[in-house]
TIVO-2410 file (N, C-alpha, C; in nm, 3 decimals):
# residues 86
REC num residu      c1      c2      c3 atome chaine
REC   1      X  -1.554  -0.543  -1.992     N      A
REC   1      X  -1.474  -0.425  -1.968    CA      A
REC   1      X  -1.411  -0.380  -2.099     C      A
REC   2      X  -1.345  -0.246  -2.124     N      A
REC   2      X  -1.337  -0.210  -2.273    CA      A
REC   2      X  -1.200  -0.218  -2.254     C      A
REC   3      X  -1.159  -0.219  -2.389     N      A
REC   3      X  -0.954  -0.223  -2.412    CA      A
REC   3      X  -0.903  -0.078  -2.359     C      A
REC   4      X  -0.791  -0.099  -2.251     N      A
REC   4      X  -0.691   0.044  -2.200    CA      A
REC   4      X  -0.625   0.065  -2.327     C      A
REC   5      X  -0.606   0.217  -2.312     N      A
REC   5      X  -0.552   0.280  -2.410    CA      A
REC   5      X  -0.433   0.238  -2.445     C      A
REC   6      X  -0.367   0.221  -2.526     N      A
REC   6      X  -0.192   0.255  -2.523    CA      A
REC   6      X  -0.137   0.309  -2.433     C      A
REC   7      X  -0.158   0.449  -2.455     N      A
REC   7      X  -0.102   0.564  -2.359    CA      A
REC   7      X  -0.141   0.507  -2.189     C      A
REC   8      X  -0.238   0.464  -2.183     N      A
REC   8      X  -0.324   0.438  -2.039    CA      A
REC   8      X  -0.203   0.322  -1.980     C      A
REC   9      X  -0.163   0.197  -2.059     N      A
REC   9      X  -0.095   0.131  -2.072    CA      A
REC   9      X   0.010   0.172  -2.034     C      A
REC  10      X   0.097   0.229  -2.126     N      A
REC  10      X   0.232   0.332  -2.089    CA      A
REC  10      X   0.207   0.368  -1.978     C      A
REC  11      X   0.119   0.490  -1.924     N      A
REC  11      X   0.164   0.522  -1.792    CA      A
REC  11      X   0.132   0.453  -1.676     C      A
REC  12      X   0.080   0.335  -1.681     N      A
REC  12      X   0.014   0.238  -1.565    CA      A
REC  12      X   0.183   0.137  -1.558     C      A
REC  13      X   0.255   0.112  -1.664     N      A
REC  13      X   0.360  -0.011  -1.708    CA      A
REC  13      X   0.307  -0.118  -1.698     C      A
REC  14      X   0.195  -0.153  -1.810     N      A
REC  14      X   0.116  -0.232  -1.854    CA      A
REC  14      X   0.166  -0.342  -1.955     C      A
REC  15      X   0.155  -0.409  -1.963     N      A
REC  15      X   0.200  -0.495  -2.073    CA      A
REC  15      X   0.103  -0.442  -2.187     C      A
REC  16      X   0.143  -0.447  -2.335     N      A
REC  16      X   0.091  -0.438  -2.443    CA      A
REC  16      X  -0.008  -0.555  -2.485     C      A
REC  17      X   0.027  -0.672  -2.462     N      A
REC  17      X  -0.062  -0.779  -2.507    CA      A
REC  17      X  -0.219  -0.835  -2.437     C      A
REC  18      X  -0.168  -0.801  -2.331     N      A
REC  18      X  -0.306  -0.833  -2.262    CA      A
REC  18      X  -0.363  -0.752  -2.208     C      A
REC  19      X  -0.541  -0.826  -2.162     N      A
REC  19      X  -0.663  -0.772  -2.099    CA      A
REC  19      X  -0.581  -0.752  -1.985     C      A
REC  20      X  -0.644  -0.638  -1.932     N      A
REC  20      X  -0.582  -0.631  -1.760    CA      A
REC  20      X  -0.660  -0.577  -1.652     C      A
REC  21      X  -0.794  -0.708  -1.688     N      A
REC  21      X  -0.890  -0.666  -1.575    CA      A
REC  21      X  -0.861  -0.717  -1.454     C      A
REC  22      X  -0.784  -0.801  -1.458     N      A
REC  22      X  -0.746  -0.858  -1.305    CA      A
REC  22      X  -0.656  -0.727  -1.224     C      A
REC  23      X  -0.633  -0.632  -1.315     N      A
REC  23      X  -0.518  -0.540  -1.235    CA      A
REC  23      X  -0.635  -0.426  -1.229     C      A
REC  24      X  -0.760  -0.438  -1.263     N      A
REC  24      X  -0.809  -0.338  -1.216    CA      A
REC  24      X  -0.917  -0.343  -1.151     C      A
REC  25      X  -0.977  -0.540  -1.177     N      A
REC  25      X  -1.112  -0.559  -1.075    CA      A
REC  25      X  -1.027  -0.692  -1.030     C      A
REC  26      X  -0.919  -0.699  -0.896     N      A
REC  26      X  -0.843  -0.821  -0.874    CA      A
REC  26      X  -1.031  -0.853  -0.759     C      A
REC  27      X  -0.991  -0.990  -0.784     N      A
REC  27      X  -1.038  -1.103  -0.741    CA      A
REC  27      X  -1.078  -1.078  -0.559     C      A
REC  28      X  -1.180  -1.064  -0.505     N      A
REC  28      X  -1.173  -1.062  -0.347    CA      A
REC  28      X  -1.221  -1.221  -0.292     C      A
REC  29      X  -1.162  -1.272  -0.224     N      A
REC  29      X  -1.118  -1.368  -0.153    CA      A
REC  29      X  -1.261  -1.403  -0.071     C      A
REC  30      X  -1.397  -1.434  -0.056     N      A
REC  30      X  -1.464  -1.442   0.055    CA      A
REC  30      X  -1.359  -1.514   0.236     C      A
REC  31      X  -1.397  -1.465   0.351     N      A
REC  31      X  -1.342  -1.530   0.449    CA      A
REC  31      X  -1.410  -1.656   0.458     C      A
REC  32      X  -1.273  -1.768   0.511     N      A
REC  32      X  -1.310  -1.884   0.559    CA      A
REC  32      X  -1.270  -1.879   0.673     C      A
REC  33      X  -1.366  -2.018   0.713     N      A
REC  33      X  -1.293  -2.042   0.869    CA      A
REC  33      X  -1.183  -2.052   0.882     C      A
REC  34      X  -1.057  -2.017   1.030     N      A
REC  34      X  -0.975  -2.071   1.082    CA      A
REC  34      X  -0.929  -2.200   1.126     C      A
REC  35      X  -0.880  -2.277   1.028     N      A
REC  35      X  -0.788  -2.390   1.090    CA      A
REC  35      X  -0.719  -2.447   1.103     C      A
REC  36      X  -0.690  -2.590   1.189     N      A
REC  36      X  -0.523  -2.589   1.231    CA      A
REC  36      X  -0.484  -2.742   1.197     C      A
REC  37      X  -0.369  -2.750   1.223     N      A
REC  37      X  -0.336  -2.912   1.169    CA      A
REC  37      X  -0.330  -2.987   1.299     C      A
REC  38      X  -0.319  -2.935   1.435     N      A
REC  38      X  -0.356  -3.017   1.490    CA      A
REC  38      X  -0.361  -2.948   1.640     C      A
REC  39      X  -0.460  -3.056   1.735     N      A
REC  39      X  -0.526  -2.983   1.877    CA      A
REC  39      X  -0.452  -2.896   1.926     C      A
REC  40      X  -0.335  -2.914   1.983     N      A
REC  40      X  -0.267  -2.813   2.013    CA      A
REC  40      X  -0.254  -2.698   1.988     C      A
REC  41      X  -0.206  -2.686   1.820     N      A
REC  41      X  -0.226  -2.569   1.771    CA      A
REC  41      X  -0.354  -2.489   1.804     C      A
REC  42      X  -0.456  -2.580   1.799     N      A
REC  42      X  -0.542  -2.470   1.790    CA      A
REC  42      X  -0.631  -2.411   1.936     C      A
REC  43      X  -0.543  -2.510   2.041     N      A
REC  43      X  -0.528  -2.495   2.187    CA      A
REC  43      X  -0.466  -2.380   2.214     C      A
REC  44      X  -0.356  -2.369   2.148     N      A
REC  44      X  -0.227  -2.265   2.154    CA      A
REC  44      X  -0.345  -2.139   2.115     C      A
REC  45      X  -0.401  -2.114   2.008     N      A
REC  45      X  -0.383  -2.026   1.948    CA      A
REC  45      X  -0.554  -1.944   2.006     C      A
REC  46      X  -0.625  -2.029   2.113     N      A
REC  46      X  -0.777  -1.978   2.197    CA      A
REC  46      X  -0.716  -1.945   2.283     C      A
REC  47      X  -0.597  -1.984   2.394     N      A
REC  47      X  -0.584  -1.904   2.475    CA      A
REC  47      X  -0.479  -1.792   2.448     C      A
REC  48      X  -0.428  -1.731   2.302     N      A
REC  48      X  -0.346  -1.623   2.267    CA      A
REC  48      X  -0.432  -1.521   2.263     C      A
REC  49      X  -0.553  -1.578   2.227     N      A
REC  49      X  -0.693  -1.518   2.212    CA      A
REC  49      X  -0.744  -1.458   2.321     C      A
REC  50      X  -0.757  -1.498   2.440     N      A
REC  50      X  -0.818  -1.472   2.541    CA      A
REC  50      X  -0.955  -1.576   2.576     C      A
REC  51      X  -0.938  -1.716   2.507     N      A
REC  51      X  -1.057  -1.803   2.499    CA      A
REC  51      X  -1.009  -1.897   2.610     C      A
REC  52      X  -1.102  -1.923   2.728     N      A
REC  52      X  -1.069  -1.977   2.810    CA      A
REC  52      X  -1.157  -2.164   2.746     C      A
REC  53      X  -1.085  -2.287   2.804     N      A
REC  53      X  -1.175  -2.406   2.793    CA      A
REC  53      X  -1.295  -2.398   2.730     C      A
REC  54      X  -1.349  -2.378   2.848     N      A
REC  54      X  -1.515  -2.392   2.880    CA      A
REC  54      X  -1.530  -2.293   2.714     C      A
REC  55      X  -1.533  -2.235   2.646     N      A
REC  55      X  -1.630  -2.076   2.578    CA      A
REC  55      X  -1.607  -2.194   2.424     C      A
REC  56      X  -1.508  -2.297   2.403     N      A
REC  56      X  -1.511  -2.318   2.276    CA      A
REC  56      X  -1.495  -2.471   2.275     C      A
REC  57      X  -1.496  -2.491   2.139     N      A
REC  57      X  -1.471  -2.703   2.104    CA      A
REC  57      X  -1.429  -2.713   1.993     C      A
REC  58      X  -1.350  -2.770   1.984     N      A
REC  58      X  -1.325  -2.820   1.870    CA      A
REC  58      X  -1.339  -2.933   1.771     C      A
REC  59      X  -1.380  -2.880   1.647     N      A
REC  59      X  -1.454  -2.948   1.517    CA      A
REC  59      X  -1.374  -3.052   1.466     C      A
REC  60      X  -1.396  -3.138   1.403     N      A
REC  60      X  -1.288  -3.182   1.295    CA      A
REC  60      X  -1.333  -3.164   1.114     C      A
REC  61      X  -1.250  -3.095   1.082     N      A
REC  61      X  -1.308  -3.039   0.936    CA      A
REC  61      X  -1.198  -3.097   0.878     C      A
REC  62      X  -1.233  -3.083   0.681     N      A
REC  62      X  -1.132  -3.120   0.591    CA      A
REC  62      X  -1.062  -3.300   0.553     C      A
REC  63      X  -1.179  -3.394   0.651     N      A
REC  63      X  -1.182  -3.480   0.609    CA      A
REC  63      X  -1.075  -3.553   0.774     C      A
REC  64      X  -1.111  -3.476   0.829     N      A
REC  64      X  -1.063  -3.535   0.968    CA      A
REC  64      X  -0.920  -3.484   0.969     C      A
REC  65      X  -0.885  -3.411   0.901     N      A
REC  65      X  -0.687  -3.397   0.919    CA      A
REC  65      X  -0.707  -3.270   0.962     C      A
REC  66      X  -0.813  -3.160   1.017     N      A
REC  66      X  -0.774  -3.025   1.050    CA      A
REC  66      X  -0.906  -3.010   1.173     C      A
REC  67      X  -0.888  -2.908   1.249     N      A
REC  67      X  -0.938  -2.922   1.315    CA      A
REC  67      X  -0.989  -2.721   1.358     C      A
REC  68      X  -1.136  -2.726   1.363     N      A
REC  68      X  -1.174  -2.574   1.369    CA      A
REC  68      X  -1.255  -2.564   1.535     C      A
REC  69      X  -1.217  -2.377   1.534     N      A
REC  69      X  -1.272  -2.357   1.668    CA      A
REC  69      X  -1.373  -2.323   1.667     C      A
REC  70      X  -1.501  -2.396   1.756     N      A
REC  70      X  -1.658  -2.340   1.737    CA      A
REC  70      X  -1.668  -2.285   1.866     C      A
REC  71      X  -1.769  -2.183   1.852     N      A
REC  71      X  -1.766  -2.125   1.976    CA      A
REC  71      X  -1.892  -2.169   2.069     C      A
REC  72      X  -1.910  -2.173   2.158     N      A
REC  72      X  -2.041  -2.172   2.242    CA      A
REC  72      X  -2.125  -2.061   2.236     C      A
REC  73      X  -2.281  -2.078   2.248     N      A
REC  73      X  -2.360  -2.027   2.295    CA      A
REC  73      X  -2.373  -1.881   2.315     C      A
REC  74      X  -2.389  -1.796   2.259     N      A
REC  74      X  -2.297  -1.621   2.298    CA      A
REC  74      X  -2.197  -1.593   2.265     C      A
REC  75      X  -2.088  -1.680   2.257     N      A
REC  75      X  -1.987  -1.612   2.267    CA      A
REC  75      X  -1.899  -1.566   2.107     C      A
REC  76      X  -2.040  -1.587   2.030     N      A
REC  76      X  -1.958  -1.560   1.862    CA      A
REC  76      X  -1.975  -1.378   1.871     C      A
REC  77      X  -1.920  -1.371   1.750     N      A
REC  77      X  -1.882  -1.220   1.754    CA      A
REC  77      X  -1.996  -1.145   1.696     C      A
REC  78      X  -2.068  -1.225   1.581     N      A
REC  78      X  -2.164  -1.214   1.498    CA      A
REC  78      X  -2.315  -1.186   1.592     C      A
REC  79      X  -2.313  -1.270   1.710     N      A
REC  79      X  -2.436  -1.230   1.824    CA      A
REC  79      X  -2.392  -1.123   1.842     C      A
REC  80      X  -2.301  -1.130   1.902     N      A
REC  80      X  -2.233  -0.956   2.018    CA      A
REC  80      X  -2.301  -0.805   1.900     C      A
REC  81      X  -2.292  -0.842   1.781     N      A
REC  81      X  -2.290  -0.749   1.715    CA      A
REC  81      X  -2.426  -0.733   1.694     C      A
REC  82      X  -2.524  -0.856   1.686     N      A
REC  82      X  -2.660  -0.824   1.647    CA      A
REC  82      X  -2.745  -0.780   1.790     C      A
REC  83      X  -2.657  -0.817   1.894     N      A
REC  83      X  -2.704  -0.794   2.046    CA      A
REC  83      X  -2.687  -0.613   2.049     C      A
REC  84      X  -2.554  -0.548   2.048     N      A
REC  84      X  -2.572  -0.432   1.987    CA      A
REC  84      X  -2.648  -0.335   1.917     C      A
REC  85      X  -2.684  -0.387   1.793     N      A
REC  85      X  -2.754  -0.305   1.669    CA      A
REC  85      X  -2.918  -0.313   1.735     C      A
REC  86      X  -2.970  -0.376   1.806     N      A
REC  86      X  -3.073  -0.387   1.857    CA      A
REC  86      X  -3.112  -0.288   1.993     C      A
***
């Protein structure tokens, strides 16, 4: 990326010393899974959802201390959508 102007600087309230590509290409995050520290929580947080028992299970990720929601058979969001586009 090339050096901001001075002036470009000035009217942005840029610091003088540094590159400032992070303020103009910041960093995007890919998504990770959702997870929780423990069953409950993440009991609590399928039926806030509208996820009844039966539709999900839960994983143990992160070396056994966290725990993620997998879904059953259909019921990911990623089918629904390719079930759609078809």
């Amino acid at each position: 990326m090339a050096k901001v102007h001075t002036r470009v600087k000035r009217k942005l309230g840029l610091s003088t010393r540094f590159r400032h590509d992070y303020f103009f290409h910041p960093k995007v995050r890919k998504k990770r899974p959702k997870t929780f520290k423990t069953e409950k929580a993440a009991n609590a947080w399928a039926l806030n959802h509208g996820l009844k028992p039966g539709q999900y299970s839960l994983k143990n990720v992160k070396r056994d201390k966290k725990f993620q929601i997998v879904m059953h058979e259909g019921k990911n969001k990623n089918l629904d959508y390719k079930e759609h586009k078809q």
